[in-house]
PDB file with one MODEL, atoms N, CA, C and O in Angstrom:
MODEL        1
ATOM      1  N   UNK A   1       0.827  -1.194   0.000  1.00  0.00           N
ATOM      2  CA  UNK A   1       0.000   0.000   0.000  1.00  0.00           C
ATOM      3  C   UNK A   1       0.866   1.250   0.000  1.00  0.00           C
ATOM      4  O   UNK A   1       0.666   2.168  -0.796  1.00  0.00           O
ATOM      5  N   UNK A   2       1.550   1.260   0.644  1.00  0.00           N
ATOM      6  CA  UNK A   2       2.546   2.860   1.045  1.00  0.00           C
ATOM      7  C   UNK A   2       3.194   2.937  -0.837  1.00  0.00           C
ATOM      8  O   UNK A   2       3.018   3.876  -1.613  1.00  0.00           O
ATOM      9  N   UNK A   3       3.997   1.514  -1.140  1.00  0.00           N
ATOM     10  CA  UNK A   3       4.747   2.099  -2.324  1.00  0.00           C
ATOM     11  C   UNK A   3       3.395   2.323  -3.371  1.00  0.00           C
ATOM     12  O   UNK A   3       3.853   2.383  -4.512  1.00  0.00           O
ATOM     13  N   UNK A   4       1.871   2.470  -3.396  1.00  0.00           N
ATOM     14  CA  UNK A   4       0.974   3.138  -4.175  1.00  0.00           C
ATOM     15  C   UNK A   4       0.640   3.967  -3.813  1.00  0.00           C
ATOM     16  O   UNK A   4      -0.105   4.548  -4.602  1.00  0.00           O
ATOM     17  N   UNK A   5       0.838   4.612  -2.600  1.00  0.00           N
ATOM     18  CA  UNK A   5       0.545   6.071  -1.976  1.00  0.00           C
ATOM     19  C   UNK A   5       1.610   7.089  -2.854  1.00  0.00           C
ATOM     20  O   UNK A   5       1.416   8.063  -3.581  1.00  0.00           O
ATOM     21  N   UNK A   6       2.823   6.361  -2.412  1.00  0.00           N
ATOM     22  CA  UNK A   6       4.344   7.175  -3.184  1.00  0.00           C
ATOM     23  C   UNK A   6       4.143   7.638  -4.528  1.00  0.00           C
ATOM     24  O   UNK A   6       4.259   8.777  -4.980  1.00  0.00           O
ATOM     25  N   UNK A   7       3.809   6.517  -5.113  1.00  0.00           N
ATOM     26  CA  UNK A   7       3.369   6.553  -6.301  1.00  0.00           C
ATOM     27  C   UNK A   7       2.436   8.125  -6.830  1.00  0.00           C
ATOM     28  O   UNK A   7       2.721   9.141  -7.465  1.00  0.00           O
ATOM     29  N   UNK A   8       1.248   7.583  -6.150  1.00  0.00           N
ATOM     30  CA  UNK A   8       0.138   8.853  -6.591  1.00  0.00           C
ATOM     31  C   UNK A   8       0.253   9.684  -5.944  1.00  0.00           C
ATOM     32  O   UNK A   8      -0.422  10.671  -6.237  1.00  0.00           O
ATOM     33  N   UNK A   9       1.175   9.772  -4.687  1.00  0.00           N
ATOM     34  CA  UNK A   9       1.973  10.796  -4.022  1.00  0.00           C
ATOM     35  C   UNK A   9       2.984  11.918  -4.790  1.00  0.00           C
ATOM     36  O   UNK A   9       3.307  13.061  -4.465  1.00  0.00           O
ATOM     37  N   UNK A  10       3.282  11.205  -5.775  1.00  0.00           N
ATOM     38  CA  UNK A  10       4.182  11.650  -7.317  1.00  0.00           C
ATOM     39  C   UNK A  10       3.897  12.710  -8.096  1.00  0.00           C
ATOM     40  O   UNK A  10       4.591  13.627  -8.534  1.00  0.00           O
ATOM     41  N   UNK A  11       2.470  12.358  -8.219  1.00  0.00           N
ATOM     42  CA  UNK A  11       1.759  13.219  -9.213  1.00  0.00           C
ATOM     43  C   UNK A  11       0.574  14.394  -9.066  1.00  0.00           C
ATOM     44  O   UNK A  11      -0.098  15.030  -9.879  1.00  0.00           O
ATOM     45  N   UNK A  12       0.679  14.346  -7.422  1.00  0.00           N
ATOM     46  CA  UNK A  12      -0.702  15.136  -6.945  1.00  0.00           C
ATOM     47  C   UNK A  12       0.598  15.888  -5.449  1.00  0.00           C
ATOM     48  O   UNK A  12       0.556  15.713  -4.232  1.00  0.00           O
ATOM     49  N   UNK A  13       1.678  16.773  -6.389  1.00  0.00           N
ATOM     50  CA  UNK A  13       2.057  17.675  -5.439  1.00  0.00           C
ATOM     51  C   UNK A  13       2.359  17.150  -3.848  1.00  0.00           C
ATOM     52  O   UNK A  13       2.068  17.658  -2.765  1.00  0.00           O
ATOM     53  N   UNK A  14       2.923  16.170  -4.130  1.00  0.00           N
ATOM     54  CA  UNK A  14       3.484  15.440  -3.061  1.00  0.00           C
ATOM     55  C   UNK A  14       2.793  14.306  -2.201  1.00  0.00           C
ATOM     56  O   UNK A  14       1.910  13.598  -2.684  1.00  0.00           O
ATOM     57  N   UNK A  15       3.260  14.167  -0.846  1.00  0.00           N
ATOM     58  CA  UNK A  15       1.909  13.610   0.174  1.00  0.00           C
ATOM     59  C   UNK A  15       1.503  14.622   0.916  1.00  0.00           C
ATOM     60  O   UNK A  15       0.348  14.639   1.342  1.00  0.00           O
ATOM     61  N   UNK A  16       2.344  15.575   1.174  1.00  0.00           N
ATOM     62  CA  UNK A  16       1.292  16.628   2.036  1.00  0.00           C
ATOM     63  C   UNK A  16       0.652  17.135   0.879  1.00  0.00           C
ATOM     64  O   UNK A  16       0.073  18.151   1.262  1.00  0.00           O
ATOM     65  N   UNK A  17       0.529  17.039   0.159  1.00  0.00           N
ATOM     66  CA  UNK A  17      -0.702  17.176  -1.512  1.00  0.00           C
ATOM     67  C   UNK A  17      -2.040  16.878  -1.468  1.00  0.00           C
ATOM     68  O   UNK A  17      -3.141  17.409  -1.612  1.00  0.00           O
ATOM     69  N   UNK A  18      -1.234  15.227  -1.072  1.00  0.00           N
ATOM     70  CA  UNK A  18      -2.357  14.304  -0.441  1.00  0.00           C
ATOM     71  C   UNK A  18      -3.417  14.729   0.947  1.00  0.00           C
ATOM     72  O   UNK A  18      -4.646  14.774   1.003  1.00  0.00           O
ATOM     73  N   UNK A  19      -2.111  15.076   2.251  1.00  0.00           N
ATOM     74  CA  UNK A  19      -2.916  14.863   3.401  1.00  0.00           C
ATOM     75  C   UNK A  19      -3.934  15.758   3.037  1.00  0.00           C
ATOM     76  O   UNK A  19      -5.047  15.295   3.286  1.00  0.00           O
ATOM     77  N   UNK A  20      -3.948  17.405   2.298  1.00  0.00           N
ATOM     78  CA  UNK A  20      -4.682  18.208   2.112  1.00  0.00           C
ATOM     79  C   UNK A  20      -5.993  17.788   1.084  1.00  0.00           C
ATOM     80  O   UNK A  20      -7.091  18.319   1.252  1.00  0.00           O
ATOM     81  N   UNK A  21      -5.851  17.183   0.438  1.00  0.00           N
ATOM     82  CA  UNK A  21      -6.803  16.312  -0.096  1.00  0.00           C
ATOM     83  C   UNK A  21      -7.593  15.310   1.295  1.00  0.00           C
ATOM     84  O   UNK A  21      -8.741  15.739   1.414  1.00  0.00           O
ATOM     85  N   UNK A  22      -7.451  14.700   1.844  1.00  0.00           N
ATOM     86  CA  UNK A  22      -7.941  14.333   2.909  1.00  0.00           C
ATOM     87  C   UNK A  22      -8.478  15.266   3.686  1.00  0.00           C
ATOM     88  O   UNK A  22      -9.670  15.059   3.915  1.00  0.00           O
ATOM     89  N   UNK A  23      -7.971  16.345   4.238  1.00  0.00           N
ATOM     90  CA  UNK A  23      -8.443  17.040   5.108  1.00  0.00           C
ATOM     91  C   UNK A  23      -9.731  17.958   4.460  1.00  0.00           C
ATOM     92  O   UNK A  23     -10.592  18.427   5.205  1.00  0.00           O
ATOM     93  N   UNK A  24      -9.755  18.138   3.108  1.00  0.00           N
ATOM     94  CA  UNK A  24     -10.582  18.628   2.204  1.00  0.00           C
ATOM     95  C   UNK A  24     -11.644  17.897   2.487  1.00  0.00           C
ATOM     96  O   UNK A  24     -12.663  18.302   3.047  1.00  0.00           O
ATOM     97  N   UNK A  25     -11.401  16.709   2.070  1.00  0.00           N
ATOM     98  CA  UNK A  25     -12.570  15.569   2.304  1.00  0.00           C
ATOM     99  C   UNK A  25     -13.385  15.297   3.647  1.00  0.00           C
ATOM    100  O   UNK A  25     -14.608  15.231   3.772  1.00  0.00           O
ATOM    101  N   UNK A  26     -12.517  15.172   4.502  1.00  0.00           N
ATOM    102  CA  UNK A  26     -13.214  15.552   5.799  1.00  0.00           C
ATOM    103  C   UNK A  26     -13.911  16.551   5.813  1.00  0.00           C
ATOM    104  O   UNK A  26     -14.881  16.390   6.554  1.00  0.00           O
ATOM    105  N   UNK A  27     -13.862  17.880   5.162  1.00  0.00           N
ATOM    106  CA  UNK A  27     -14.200  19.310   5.614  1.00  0.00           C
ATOM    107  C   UNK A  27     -15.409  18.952   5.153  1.00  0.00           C
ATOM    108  O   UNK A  27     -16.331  19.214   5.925  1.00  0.00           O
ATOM    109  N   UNK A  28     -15.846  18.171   3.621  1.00  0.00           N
ATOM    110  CA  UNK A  28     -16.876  18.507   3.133  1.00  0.00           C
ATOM    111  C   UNK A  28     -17.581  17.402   3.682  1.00  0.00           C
ATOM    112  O   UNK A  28     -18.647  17.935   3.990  1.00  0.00           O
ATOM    113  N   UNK A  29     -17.685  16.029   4.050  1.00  0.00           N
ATOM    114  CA  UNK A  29     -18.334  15.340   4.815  1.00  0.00           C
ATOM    115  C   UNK A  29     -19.449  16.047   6.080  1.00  0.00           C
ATOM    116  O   UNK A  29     -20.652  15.962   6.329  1.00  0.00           O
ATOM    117  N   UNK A  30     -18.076  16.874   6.755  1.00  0.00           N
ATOM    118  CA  UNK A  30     -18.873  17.371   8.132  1.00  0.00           C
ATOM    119  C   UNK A  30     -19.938  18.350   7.445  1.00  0.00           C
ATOM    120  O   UNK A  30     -21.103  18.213   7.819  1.00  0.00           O
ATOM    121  N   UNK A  31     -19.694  19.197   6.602  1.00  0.00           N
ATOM    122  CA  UNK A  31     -20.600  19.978   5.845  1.00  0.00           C
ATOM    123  C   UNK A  31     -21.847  19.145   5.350  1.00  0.00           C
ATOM    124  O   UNK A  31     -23.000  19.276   5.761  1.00  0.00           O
ATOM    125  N   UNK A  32     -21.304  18.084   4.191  1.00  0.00           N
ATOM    126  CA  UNK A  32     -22.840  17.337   3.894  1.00  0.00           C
ATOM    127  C   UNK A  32     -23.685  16.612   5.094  1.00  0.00           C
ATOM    128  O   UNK A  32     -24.839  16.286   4.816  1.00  0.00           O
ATOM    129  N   UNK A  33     -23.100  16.287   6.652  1.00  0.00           N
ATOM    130  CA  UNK A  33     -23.737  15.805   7.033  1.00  0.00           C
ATOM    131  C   UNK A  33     -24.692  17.196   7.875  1.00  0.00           C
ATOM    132  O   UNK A  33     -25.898  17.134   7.638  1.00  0.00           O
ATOM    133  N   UNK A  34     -24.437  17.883   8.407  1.00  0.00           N
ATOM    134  CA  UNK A  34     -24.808  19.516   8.538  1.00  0.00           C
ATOM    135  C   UNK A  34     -25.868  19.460   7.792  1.00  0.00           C
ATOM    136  O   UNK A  34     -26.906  19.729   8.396  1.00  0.00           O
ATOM    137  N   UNK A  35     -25.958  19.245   6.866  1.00  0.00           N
ATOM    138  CA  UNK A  35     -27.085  19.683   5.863  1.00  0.00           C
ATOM    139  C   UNK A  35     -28.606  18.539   5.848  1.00  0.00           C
ATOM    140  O   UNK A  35     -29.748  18.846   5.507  1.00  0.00           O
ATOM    141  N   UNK A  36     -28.111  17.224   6.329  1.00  0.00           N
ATOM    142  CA  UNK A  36     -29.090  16.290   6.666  1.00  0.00           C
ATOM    143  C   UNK A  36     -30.124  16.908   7.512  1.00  0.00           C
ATOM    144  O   UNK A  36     -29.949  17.569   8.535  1.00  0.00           O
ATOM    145  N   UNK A  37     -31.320  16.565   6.882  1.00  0.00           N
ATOM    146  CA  UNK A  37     -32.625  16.745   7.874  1.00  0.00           C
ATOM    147  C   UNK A  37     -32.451  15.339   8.767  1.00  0.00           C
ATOM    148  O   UNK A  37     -31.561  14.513   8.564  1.00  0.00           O
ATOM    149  N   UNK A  38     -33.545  15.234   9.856  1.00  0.00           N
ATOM    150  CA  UNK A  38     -33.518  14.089  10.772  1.00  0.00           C
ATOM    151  C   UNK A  38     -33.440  12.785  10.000  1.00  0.00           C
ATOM    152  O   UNK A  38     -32.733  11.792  10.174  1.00  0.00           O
ATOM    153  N   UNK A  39     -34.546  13.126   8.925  1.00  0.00           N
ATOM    154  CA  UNK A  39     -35.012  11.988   7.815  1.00  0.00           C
ATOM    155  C   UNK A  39     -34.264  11.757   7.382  1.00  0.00           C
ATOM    156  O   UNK A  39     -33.868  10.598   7.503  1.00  0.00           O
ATOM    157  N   UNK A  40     -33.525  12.704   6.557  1.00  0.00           N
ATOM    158  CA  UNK A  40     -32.157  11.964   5.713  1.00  0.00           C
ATOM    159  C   UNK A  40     -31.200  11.299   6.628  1.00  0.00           C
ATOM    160  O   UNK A  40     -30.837  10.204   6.198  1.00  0.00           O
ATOM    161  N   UNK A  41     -30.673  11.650   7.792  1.00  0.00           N
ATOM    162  CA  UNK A  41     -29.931  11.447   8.254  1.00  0.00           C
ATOM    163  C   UNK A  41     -29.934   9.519   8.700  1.00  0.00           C
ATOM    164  O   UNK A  41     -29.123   8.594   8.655  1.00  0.00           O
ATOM    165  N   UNK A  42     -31.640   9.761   9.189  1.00  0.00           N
ATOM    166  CA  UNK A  42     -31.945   7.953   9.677  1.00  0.00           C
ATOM    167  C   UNK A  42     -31.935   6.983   8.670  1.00  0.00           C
ATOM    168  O   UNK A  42     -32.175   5.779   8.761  1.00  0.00           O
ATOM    169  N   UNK A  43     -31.631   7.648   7.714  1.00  0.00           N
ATOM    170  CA  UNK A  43     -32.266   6.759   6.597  1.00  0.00           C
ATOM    171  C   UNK A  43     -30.776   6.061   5.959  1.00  0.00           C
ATOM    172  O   UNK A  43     -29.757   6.530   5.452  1.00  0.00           O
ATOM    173  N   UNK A  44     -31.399   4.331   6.375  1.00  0.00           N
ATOM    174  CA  UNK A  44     -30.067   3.447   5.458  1.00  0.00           C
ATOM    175  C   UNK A  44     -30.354   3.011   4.384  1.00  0.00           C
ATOM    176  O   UNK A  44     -31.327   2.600   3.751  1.00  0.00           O
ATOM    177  N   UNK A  45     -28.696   3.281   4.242  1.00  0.00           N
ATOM    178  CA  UNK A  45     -28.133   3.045   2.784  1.00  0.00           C
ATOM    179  C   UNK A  45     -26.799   1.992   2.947  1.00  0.00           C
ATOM    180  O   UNK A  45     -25.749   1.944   3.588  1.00  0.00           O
ATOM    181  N   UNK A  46     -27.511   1.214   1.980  1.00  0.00           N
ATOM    182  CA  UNK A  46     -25.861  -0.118   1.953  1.00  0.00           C
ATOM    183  C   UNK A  46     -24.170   0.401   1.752  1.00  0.00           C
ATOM    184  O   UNK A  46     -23.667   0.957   0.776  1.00  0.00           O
ATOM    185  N   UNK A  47     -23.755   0.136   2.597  1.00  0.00           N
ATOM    186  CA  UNK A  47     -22.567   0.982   2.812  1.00  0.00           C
ATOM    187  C   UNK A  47     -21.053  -0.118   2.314  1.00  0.00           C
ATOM    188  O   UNK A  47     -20.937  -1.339   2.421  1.00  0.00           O
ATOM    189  N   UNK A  48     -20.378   0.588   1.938  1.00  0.00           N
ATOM    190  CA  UNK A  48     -19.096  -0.469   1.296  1.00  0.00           C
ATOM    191  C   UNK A  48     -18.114   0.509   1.507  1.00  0.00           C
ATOM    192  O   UNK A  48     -18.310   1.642   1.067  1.00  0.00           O
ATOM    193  N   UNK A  49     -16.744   0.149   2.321  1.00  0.00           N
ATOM    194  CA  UNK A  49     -15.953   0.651   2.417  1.00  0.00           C
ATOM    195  C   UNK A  49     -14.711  -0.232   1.949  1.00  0.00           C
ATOM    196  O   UNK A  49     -14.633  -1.373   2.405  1.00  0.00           O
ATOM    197  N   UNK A  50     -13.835   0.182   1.155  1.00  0.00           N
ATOM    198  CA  UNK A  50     -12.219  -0.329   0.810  1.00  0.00           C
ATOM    199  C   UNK A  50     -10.977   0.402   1.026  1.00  0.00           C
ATOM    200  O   UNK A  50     -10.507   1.381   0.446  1.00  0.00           O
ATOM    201  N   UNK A  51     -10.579  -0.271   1.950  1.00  0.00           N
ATOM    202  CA  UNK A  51      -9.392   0.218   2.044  1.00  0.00           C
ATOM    203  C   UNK A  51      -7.868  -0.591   1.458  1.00  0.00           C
ATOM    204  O   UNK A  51      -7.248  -1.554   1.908  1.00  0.00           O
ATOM    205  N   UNK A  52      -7.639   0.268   0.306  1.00  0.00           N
ATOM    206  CA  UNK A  52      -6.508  -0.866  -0.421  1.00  0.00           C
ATOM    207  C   UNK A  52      -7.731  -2.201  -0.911  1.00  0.00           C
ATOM    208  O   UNK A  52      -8.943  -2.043  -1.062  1.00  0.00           O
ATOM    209  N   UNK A  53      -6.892  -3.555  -1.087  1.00  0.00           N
ATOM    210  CA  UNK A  53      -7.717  -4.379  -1.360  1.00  0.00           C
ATOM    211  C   UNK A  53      -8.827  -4.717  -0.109  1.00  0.00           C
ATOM    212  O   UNK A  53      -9.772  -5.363  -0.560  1.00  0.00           O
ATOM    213  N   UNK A  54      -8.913  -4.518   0.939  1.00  0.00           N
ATOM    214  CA  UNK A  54      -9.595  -4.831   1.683  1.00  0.00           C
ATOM    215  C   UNK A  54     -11.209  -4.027   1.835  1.00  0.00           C
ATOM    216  O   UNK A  54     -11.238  -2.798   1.903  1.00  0.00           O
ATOM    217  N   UNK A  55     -12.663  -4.937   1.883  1.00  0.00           N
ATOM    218  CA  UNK A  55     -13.430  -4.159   2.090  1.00  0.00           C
ATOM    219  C   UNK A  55     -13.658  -4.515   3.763  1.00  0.00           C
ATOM    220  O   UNK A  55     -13.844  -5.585   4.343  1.00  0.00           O
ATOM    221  N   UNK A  56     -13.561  -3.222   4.208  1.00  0.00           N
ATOM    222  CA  UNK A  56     -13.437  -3.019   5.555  1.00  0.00           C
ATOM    223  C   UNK A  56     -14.910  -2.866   6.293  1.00  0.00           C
ATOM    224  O   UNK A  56     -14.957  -3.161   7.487  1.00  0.00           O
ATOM    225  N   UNK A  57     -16.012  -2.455   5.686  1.00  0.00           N
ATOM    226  CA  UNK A  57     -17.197  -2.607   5.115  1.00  0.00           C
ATOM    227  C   UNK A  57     -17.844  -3.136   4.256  1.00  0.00           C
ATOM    228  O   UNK A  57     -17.431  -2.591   3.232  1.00  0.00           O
ATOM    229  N   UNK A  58     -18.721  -3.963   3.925  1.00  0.00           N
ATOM    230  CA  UNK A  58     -18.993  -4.619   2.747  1.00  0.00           C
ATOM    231  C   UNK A  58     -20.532  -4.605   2.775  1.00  0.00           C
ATOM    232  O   UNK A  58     -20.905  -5.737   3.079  1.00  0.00           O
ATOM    233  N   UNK A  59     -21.529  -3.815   2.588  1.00  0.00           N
ATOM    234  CA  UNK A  59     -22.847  -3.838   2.502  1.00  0.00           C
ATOM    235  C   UNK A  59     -23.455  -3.838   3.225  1.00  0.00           C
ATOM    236  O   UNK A  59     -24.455  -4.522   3.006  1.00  0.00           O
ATOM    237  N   UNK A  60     -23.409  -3.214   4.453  1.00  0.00           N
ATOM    238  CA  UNK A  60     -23.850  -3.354   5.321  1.00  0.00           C
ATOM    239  C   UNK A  60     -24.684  -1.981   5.624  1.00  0.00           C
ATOM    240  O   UNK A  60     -24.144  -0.879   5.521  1.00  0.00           O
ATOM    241  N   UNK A  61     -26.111  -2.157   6.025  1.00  0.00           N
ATOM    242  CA  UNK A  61     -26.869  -0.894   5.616  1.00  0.00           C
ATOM    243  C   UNK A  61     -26.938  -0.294   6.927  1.00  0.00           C
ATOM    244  O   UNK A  61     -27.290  -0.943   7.912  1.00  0.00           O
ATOM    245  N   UNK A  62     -26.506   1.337   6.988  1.00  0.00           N
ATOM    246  CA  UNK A  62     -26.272   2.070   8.374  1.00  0.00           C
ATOM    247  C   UNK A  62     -27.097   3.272   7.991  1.00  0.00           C
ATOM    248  O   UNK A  62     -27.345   3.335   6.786  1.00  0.00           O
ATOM    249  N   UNK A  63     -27.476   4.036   8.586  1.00  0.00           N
ATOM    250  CA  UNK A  63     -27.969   5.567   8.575  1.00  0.00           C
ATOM    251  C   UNK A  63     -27.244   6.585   7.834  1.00  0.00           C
ATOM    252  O   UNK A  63     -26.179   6.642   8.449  1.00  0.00           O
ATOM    253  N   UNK A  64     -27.196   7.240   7.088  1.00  0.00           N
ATOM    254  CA  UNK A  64     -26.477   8.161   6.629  1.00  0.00           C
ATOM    255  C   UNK A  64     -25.264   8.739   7.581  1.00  0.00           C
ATOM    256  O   UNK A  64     -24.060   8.717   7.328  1.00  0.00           O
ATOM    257  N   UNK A  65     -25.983   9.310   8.854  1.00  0.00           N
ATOM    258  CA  UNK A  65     -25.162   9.770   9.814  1.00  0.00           C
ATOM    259  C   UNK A  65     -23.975   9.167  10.408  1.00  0.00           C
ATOM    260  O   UNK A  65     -22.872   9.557  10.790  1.00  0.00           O
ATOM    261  N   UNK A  66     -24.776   7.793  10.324  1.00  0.00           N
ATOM    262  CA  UNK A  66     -23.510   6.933  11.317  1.00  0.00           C
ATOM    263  C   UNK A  66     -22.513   6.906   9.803  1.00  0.00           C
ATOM    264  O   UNK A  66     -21.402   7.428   9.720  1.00  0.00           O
ATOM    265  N   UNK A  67     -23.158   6.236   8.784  1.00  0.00           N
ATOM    266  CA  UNK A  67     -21.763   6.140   7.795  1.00  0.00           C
ATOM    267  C   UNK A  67     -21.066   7.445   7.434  1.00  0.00           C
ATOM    268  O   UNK A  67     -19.871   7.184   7.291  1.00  0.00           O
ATOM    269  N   UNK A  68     -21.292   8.691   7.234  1.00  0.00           N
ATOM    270  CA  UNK A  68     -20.996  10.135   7.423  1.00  0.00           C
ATOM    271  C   UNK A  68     -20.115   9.921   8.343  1.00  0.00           C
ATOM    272  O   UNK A  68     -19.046   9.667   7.788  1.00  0.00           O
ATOM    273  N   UNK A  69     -20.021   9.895   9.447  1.00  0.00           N
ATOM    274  CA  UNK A  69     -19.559   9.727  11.009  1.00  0.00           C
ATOM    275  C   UNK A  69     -18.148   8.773  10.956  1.00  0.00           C
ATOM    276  O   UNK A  69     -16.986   9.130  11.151  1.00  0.00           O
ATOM    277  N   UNK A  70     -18.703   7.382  10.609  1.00  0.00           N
ATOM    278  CA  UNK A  70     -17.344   6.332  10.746  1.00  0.00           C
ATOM    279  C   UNK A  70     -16.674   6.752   9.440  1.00  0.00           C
ATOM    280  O   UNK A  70     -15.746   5.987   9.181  1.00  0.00           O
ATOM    281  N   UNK A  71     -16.829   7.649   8.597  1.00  0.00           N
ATOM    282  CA  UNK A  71     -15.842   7.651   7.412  1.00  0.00           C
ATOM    283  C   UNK A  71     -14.811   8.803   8.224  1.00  0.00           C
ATOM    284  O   UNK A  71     -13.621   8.590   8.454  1.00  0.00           O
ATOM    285  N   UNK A  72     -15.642  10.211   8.640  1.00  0.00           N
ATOM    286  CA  UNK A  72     -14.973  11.201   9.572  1.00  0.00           C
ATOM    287  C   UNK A  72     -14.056  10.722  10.119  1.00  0.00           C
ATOM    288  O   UNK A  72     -12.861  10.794   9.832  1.00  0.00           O
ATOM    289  N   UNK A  73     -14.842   9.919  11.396  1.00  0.00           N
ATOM    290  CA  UNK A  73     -13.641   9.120  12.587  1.00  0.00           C
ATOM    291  C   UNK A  73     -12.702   8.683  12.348  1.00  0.00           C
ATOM    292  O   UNK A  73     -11.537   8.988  12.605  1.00  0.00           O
ATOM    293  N   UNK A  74     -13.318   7.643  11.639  1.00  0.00           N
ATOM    294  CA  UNK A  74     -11.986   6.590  11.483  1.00  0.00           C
ATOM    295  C   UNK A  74     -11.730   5.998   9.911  1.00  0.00           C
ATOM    296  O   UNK A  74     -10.931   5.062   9.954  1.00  0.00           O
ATOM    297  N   UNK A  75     -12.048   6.202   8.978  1.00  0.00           N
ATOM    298  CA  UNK A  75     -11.867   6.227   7.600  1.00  0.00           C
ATOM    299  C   UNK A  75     -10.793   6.888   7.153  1.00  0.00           C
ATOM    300  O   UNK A  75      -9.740   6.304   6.901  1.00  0.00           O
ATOM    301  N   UNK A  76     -10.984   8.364   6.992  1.00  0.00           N
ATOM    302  CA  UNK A  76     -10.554   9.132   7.230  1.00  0.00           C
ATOM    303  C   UNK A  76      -9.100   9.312   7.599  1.00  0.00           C
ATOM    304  O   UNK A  76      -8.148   9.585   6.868  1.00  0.00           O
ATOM    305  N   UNK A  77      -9.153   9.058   9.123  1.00  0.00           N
ATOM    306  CA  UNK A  77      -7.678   9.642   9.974  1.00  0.00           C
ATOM    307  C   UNK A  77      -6.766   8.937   9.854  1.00  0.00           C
ATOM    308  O   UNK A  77      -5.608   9.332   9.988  1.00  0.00           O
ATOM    309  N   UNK A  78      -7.290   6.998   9.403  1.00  0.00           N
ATOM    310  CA  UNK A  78      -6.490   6.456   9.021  1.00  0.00           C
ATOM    311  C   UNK A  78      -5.417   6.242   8.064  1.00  0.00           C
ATOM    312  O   UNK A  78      -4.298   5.741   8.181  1.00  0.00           O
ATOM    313  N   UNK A  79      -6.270   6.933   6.744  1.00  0.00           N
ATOM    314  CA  UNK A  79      -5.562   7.241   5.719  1.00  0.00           C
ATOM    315  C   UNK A  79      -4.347   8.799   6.274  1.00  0.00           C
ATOM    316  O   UNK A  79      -3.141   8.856   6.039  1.00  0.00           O
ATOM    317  N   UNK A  80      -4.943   9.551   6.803  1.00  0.00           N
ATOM    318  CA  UNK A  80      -3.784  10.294   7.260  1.00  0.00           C
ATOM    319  C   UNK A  80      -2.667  10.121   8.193  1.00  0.00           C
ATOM    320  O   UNK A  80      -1.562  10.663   8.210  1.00  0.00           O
ATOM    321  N   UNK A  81      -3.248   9.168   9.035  1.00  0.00           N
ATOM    322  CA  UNK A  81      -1.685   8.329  10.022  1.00  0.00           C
ATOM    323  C   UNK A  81      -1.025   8.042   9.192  1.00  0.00           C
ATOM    324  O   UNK A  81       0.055   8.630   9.133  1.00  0.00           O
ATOM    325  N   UNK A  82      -1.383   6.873   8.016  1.00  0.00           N
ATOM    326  CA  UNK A  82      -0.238   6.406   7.160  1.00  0.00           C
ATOM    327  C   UNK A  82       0.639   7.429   6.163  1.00  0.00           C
ATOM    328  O   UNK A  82       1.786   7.181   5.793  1.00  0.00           O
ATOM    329  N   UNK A  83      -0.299   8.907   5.716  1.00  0.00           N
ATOM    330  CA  UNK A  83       0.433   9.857   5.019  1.00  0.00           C
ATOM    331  C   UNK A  83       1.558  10.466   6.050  1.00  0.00           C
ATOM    332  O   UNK A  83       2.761  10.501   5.794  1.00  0.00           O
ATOM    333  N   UNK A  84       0.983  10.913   7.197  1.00  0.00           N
ATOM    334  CA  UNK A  84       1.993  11.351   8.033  1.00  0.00           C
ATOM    335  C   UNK A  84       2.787  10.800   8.570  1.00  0.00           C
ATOM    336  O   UNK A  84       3.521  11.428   9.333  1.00  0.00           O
ATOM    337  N   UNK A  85       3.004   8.982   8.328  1.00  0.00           N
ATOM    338  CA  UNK A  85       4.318   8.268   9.062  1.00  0.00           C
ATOM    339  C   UNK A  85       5.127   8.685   7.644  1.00  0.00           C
ATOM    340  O   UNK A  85       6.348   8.832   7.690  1.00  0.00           O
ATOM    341  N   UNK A  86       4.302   8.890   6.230  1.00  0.00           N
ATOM    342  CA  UNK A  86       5.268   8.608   5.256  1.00  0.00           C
ATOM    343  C   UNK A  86       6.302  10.136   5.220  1.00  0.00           C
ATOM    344  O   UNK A  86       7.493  10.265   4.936  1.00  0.00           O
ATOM    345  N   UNK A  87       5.246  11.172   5.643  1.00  0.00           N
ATOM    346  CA  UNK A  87       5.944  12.438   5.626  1.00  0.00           C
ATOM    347  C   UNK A  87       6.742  12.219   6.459  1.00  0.00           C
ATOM    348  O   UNK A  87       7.803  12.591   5.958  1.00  0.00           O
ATOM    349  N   UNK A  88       7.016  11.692   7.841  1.00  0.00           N
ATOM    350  CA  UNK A  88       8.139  12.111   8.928  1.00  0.00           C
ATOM    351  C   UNK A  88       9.351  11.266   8.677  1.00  0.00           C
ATOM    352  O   UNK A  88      10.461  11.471   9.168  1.00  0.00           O
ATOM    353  N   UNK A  89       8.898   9.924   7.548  1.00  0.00           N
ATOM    354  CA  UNK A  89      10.393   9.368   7.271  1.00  0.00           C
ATOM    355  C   UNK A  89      10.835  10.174   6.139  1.00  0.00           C
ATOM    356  O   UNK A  89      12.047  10.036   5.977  1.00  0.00           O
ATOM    357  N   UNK A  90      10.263  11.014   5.244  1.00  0.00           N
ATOM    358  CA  UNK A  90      10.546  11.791   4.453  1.00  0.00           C
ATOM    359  C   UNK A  90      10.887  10.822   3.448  1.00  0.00           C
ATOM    360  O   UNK A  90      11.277  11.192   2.341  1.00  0.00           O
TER     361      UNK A  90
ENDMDL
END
């Protein structure tokens, strides 16, 4: 996984290129979920998450909010731990 981060790390203005792309993504999550009425928010939808080859999620139907939420939490920050171990070995 890391030597395909490097990789597309290459071509998109580095990895702090990247982390800012992430942190982008976060920004607009918390925004679209902001914008949920109660209704939208309760309302499930089959959810699939991949990380690398792995689906870390695989169809599993959650509320908007909560999947909004676990991508924030922990989706998310994970992909930026691994950008920021790659930034501090430089």
């Amino acid at each position: 996984m890391r030597a395909g981060l490097v990789e597309v790390a290459r071509g998109r203005d580095g990895i702090c290129g990247l982390l800012d792309r992430y942190w982008l993504a976060a920004e607009a999550l918390t925004h679209v979920a902001a914008k949920l009425t109660v209704a939208q928010a309760a309302r499930p939808v089959p959810v699939r998450v991949v990380s690398g080859s792995v689906a870390v999620i695989d169809q599993v139907s959650l509320p908007w909010s909560r999947a909004l939420r676990w991508h924030a939490d922990r989706h998310l920050p994970e992909h930026v731990a691994t950008l920021s171990g790659l930034v501090a070995r430089g």
